[in-house]
MARBA-3410 file (N, C-alpha, C, O; in Angstrom, 1 decimal):
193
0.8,-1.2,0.0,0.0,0.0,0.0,0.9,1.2,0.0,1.6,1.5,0.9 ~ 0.8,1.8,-0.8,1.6,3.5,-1.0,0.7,4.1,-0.8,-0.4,3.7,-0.6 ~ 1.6,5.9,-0.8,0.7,6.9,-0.4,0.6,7.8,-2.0,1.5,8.0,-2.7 ~ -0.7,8.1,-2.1,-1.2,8.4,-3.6,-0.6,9.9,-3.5,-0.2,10.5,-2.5 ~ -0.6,10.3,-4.7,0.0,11.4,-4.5,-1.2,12.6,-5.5,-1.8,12.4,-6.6
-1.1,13.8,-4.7,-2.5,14.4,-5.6,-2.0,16.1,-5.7,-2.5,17.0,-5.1 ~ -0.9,16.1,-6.7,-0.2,17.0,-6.5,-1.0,18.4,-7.4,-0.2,19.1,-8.0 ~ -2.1,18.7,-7.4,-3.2,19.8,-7.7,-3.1,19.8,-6.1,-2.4,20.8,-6.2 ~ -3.2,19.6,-5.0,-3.7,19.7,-3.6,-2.3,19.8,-3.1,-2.1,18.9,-2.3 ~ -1.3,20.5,-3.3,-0.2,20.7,-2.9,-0.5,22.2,-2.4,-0.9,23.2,-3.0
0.0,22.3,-0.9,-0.1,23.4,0.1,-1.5,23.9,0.3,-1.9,25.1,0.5 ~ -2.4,22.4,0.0,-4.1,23.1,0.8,-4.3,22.5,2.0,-5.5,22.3,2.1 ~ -3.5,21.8,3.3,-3.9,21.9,3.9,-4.7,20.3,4.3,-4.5,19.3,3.6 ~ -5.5,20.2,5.2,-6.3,18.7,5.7,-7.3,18.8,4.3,-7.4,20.0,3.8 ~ -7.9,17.8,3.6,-9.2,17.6,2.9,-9.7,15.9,2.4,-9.3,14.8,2.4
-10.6,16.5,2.2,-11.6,14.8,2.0,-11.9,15.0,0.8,-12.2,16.2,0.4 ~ -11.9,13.7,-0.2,-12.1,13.9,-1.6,-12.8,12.6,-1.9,-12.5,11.5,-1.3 ~ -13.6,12.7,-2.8,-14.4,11.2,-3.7,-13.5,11.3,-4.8,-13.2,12.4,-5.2 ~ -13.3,10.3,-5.2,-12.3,9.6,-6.4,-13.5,9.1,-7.2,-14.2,8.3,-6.7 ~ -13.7,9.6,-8.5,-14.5,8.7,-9.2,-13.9,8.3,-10.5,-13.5,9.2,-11.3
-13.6,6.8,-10.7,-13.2,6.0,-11.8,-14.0,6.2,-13.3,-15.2,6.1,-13.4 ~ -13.5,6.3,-14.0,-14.2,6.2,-15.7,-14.2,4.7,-15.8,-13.3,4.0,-15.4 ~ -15.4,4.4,-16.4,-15.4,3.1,-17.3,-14.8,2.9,-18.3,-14.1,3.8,-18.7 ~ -15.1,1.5,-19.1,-14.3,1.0,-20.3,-15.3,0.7,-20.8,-16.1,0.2,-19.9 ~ -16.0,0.6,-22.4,-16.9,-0.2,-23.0,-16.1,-1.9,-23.0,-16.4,-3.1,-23.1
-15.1,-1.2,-22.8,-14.1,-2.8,-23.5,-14.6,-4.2,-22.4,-14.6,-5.4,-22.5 ~ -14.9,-3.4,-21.3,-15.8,-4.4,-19.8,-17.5,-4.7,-19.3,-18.1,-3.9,-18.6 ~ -17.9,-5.6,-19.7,-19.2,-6.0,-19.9,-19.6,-5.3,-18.9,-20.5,-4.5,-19.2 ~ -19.1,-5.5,-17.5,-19.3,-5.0,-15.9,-19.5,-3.3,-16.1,-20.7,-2.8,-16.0 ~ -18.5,-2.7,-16.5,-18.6,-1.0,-16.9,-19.6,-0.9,-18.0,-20.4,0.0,-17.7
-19.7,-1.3,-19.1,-20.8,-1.0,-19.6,-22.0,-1.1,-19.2,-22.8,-0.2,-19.6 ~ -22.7,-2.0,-18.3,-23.8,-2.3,-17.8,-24.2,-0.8,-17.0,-25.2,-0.1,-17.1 ~ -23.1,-0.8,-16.2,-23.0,0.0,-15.2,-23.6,1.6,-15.7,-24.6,2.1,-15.4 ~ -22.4,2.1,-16.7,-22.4,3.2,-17.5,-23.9,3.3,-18.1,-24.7,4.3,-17.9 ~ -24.0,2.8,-18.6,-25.4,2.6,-19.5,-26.8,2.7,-19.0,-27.8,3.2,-19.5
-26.5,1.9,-17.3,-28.2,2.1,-16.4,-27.9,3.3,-15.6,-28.9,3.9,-15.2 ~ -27.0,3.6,-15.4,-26.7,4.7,-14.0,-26.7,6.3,-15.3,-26.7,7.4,-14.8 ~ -26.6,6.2,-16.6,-26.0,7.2,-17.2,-25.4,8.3,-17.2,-25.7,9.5,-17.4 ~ -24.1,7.4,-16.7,-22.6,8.4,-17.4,-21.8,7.8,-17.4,-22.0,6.6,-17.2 ~ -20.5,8.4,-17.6,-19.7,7.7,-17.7,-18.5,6.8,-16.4,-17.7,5.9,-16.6
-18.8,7.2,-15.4,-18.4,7.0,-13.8,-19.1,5.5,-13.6,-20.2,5.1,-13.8 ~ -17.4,4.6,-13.0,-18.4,3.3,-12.7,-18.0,2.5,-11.2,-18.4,1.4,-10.9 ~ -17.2,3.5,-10.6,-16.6,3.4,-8.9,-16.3,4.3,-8.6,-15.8,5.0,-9.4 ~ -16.5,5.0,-7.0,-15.9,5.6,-6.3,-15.1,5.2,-4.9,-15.6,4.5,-4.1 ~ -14.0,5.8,-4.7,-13.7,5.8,-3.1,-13.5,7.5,-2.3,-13.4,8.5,-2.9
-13.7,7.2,-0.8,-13.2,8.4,-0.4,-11.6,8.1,0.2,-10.9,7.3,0.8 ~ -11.3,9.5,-0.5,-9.8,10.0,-0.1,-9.7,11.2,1.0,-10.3,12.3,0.9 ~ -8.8,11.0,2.0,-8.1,11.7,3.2,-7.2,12.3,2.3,-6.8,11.9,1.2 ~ -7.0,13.1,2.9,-5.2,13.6,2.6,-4.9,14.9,3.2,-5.6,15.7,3.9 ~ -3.7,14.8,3.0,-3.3,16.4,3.8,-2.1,16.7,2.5,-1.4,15.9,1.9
-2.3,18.1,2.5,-1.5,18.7,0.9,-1.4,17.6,-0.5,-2.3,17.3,-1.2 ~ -0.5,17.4,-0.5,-0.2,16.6,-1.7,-0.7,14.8,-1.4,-1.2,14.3,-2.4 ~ -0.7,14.0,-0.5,-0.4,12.7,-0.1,-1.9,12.7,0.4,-2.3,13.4,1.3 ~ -2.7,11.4,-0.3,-3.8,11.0,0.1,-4.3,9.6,0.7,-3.8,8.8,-0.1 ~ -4.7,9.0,1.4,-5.3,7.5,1.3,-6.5,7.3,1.1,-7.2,8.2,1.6
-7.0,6.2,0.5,-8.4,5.8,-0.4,-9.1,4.4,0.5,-8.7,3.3,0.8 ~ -10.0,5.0,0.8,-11.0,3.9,0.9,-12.4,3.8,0.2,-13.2,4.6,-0.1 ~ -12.4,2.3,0.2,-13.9,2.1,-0.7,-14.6,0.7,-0.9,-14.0,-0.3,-1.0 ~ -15.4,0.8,-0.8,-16.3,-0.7,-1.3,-16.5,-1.5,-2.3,-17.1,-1.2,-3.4 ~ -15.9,-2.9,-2.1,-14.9,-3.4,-3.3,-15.7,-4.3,-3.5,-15.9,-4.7,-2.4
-16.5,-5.2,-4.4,-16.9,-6.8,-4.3,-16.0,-7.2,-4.4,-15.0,-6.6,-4.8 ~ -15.8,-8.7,-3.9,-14.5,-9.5,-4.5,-14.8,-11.0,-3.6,-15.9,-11.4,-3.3 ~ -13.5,-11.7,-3.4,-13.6,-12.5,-3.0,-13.9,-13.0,-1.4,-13.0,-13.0,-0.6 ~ -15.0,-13.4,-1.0,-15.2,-13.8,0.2,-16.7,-12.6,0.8,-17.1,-12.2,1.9 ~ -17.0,-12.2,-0.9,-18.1,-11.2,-0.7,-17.2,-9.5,-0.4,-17.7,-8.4,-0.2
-16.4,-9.7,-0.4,-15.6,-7.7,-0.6,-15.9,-7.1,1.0,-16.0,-7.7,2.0 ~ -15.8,-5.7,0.7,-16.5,-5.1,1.6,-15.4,-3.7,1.5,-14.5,-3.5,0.8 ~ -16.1,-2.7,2.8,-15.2,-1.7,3.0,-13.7,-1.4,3.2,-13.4,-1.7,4.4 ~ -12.9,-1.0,2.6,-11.3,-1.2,2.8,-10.5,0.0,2.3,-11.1,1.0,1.7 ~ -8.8,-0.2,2.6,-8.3,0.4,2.5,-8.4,0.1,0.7,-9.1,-0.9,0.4
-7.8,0.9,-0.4,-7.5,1.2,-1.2,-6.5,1.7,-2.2,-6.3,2.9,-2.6 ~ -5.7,0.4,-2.4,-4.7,0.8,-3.3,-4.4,2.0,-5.0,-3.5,2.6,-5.4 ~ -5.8,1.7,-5.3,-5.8,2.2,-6.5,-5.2,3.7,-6.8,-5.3,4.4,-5.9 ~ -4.7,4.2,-8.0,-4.1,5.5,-7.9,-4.7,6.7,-8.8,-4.4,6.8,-10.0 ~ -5.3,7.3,-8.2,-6.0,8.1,-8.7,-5.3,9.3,-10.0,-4.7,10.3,-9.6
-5.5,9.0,-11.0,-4.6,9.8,-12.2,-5.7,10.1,-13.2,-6.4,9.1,-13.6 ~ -6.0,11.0,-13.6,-6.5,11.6,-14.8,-5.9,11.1,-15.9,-4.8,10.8,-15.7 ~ -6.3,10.7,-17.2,-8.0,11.1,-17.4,-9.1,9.6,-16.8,-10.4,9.5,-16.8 ~ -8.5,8.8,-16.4,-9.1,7.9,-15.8,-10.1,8.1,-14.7,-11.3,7.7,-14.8 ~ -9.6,8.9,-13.6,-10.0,9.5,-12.4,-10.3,10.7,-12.4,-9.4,11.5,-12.7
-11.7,11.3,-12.2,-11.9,12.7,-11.7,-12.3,12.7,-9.5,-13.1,12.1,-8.7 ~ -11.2,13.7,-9.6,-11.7,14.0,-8.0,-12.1,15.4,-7.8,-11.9,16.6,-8.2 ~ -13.2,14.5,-6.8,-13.9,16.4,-5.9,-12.7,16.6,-4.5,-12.1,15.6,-4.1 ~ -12.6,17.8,-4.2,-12.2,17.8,-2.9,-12.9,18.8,-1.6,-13.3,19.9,-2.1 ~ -13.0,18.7,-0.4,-13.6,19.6,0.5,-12.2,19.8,1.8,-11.5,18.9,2.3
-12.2,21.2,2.1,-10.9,21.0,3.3,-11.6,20.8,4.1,-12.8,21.1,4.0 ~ -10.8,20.2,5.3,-11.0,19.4,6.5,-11.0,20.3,7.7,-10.1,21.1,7.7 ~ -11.7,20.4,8.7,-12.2,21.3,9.6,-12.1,20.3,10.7,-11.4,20.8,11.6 ~ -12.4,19.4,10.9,-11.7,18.2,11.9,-11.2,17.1,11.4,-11.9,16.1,11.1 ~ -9.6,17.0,11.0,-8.9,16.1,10.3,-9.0,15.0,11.9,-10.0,14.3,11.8
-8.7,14.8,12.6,-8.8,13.9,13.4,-10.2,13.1,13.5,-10.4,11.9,13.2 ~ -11.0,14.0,13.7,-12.3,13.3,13.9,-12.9,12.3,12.9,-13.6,11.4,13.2 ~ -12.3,12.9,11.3,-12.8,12.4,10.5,-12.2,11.1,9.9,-12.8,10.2,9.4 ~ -10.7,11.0,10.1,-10.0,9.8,10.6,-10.8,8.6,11.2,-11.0,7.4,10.8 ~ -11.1,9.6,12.6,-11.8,8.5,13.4,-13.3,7.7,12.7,-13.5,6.5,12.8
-13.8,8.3,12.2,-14.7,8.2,11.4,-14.8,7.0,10.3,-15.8,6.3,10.0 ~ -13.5,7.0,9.7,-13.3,6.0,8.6,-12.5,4.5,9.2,-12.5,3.3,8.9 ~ -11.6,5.6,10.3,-11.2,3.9,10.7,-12.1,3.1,11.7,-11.7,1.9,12.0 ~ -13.6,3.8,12.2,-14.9,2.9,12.9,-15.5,2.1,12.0,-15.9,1.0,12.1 ~ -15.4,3.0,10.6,-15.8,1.9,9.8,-15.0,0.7,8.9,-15.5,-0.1,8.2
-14.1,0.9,9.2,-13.1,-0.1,8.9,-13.1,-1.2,9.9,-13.3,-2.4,9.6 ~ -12.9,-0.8,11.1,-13.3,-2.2,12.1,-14.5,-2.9,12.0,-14.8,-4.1,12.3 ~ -15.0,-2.0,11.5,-16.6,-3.0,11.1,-16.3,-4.0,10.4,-17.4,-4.5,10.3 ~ -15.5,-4.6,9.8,-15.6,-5.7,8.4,-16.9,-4.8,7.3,-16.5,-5.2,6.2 ~ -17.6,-4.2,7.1,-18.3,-4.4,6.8,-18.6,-4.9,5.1,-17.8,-4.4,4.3
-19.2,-5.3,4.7,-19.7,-6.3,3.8,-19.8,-5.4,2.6,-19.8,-4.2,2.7 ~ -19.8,-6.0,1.4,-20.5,-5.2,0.2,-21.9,-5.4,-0.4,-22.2,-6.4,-1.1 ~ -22.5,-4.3,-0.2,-23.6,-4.2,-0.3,-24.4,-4.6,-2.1,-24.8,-3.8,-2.9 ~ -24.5,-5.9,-2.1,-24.9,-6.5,-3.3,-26.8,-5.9,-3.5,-27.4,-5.5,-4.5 ~ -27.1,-6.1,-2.2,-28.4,-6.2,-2.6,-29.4,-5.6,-3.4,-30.4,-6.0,-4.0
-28.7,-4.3,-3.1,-29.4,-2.7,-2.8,-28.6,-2.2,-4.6,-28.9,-1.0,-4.8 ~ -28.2,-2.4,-5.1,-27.7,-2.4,-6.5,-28.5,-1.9,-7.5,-28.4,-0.9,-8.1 ~ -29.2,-2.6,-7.4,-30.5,-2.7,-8.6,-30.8,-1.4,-8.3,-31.1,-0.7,-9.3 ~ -30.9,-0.7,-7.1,-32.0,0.2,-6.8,-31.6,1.5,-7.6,-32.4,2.4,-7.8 ~ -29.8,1.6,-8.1,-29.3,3.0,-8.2,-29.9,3.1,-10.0,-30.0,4.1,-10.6
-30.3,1.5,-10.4,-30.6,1.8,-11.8,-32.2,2.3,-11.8,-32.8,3.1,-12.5 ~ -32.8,1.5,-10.7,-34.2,1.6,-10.8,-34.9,1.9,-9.5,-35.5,1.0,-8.9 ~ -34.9,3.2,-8.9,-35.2,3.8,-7.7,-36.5,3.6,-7.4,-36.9,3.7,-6.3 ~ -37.2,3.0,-8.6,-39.0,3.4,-7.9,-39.2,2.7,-6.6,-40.4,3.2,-6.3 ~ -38.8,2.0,-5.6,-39.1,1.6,-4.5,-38.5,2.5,-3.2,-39.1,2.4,-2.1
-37.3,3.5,-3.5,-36.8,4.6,-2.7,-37.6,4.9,-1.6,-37.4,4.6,-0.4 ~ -38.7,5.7,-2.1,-39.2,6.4,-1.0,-40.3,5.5,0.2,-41.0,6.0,1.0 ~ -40.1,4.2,0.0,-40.5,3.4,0.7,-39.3,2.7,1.4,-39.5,2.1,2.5 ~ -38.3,2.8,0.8,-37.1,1.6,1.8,-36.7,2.8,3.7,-36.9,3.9,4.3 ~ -36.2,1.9,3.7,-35.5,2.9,4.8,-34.3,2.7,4.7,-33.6,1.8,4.2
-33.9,4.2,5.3,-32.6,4.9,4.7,-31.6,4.4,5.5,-32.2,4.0,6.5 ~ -30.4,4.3,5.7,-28.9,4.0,6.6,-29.1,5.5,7.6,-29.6,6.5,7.2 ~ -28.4,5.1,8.7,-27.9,6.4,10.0,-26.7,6.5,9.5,-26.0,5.6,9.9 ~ -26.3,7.2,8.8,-25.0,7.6,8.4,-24.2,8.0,10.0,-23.0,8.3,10.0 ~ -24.9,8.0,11.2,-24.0,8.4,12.6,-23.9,7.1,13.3,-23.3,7.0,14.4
-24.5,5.9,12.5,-24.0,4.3,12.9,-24.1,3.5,12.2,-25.1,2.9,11.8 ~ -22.8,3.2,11.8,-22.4,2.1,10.5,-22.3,1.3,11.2,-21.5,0.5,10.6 ~ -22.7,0.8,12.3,-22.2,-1.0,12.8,-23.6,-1.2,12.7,-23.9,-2.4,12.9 ~ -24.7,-0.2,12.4,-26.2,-0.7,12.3,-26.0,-1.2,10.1,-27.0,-1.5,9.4 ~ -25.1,-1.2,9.8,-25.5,-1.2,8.4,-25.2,-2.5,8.1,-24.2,-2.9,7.6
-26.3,-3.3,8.5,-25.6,-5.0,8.1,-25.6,-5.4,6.8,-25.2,-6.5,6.5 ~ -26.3,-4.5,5.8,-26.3,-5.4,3.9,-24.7,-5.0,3.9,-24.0,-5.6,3.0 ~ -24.1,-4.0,4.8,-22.8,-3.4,4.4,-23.2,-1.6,3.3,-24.0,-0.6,3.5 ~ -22.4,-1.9,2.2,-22.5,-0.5,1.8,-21.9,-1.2,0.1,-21.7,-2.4,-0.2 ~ -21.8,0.2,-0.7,-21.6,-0.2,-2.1,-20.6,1.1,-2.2,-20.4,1.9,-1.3
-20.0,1.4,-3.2,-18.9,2.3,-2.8,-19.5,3.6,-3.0,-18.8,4.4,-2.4 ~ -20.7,4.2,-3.8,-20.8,5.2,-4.1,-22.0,5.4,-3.1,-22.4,6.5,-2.9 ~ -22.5,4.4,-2.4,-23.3,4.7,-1.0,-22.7,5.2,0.2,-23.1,6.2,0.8 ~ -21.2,4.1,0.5,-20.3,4.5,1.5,-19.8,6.0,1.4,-19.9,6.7,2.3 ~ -19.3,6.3,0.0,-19.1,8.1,0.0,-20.1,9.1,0.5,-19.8,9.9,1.4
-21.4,9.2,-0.1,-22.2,9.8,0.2,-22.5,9.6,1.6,-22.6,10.7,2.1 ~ -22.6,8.4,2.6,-23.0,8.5,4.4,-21.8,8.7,4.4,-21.9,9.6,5.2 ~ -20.7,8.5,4.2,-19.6,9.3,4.9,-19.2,11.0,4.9,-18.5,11.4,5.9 ~ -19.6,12.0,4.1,-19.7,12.9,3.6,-21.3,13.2,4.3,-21.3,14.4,4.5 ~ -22.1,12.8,4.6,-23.6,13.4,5.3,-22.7,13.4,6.2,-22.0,14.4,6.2
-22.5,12.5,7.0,-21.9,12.1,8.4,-20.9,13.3,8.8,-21.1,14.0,9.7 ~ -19.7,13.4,7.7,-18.7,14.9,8.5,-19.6,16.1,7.8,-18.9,17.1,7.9 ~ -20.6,16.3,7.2,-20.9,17.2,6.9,-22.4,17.9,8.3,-22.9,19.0,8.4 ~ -22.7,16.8,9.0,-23.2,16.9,9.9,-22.5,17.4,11.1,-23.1,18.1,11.9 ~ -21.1,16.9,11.2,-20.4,16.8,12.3,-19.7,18.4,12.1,-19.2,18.8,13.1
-19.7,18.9,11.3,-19.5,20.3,10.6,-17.9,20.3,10.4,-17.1,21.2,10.3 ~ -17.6,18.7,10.3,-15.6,18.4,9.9,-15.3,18.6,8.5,-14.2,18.2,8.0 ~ -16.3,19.3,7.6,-15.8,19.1,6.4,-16.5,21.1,5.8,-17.6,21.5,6.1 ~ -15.5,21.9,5.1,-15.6,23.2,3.9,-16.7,22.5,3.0,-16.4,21.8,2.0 ~ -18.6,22.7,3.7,-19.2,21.8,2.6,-20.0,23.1,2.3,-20.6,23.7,3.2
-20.1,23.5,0.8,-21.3,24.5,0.5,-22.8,23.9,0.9,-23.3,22.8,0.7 ~ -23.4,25.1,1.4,-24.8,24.7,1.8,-25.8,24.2,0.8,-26.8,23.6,1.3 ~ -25.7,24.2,-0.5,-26.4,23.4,-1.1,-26.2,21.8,-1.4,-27.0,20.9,-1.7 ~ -24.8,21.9,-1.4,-24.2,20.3,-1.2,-24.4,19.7,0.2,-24.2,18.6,0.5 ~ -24.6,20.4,0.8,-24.9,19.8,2.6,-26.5,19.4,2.5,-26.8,18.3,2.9
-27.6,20.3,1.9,-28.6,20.0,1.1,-28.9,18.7,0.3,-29.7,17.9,0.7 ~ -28.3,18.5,-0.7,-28.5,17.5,-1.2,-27.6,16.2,-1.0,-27.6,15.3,-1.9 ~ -26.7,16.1,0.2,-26.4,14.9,0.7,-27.3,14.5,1.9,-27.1,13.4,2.4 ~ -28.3,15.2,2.5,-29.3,15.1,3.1,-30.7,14.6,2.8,-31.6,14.2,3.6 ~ -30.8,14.6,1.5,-31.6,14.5,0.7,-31.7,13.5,-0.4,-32.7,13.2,-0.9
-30.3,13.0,-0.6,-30.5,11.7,-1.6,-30.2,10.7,-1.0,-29.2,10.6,-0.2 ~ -31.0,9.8,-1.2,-31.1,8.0,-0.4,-29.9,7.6,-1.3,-29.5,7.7,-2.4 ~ -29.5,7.1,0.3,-28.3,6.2,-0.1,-28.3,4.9,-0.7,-27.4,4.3,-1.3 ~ -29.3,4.5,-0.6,-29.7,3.0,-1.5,-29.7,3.3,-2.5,-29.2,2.4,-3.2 ~ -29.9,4.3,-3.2,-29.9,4.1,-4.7,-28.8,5.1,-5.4,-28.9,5.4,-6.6
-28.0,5.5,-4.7,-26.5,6.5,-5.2,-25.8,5.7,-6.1,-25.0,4.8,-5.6 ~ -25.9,5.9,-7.1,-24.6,5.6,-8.1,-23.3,6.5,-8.1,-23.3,7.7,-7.8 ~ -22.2,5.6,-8.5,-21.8,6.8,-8.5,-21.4,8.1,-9.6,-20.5,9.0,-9.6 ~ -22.7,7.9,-10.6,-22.7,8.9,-11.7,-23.7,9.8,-10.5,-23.1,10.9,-10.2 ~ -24.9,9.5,-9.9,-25.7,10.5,-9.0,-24.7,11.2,-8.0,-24.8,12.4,-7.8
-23.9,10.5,-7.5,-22.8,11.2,-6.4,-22.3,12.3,-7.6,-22.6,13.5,-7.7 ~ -21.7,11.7,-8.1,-20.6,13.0,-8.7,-21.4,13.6,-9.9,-20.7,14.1,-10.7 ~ -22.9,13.8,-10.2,-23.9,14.8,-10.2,-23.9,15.8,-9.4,-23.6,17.0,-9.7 ~ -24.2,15.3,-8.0,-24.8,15.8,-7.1,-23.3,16.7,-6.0,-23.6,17.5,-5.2 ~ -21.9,16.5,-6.1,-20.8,17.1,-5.8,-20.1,18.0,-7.3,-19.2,18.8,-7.3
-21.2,17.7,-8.5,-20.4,18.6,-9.4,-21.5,20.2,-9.7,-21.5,21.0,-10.6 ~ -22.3,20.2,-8.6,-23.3,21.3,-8.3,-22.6,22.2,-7.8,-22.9,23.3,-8.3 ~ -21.4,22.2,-6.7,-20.6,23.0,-5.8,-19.5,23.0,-5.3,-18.8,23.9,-4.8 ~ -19.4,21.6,-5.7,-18.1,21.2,-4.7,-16.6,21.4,-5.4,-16.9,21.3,-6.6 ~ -15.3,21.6,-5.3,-14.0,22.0,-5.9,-14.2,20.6,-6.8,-15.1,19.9,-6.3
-13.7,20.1,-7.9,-13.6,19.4,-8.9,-12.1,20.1,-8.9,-11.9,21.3,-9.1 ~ -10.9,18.8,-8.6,-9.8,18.9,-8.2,-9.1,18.8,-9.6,-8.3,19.7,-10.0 ~ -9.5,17.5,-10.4,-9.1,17.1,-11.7,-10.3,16.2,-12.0,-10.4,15.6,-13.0
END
């Protein structure tokens, strides 16, 4: 595991950033993806960092069913676009990601379907983004960004514009893709690269 390097964020200080991945037609999995969620974005993780040097976490499927983790991957354009917000409690918000890391928590297969086809939303019930050990489907990666981002955006640890504090309030996390997330962060939020 290395430390990514996000040298646009050189001398800003603590911040939190979503990493969103570009698809490939060339991958059955990314086309599906791209195609029902429509755009071109087909993962995200959240990134810590302080000035230039970031770490990524995110919700992976894989073997033994996935789940929330640290994250190797290296965020580089034009592959990768990142948002970023500076950090108002860098400590806290640490603490935040590493509660959810002790969780194991699982990846959230179930709840999938819903980001292509929402009509059931306003009937599910939504996650406590202020207790992830209550989240037993687990999470999906572009769910985990958004309740982690309500969560320090509640906790008032994150530079979040009031309309983005608004609409992470407001969109169910069961059905967040992550083309809706980085809709809904490209309303206000810095768009780093």
């Amino acid at each position: 595991m290395g430390v990514n390097k996000y040298q646009a964020m050189k001398n800003k200080g603590d911040w939190i950033g979503i990493a969103f991945r570009t698809g490939s037609f060339r991958y059955l999995q990314d086309d599906a993806i791209m195609g029902l969620t429509f755009g071109e974005f087909v993962h995200c993780e959240v990134v810590i960092g302080n000035d230039e040097n970031g770490k990524a976490y995110g919700a992976f499927q894989g073997p033994g069913g996935g789940g929330f983790m640290p994250s190797d991957n290296k965020h580089v354009p034009p592959e990768w676009a990142l948002f970023a917000m500076p950090l108002k409690k860098p400590t806290q918000t640490r603490g935040v990601l590493l509660h959810m890391l002790t969780l194991n928590l699982p990846y959230n297969y179930t709840d999938l379907w819903q980001c292509c086809i929402p009509t059931l939303l306003p009937w599910e019930t939504e996650l406590d983004c202020d207790k992830p050990e209550s989240w037993r489907k687990g999470v999906f990666c572009s769910q985990a960004a958004l309740l982690v981002l309500r969560r320090l955006a509640r906790m008032d640890a994150i530079e979040c514009p009031s309309d983005t504090r608004r609409l992470l309030e407001a969109f169910h996390s069961r059905g967040c893709s992550p083309n809706a997330l980085f809709g809904l962060l490209n309303r206000g939020t810095k768009r780093v690269f």
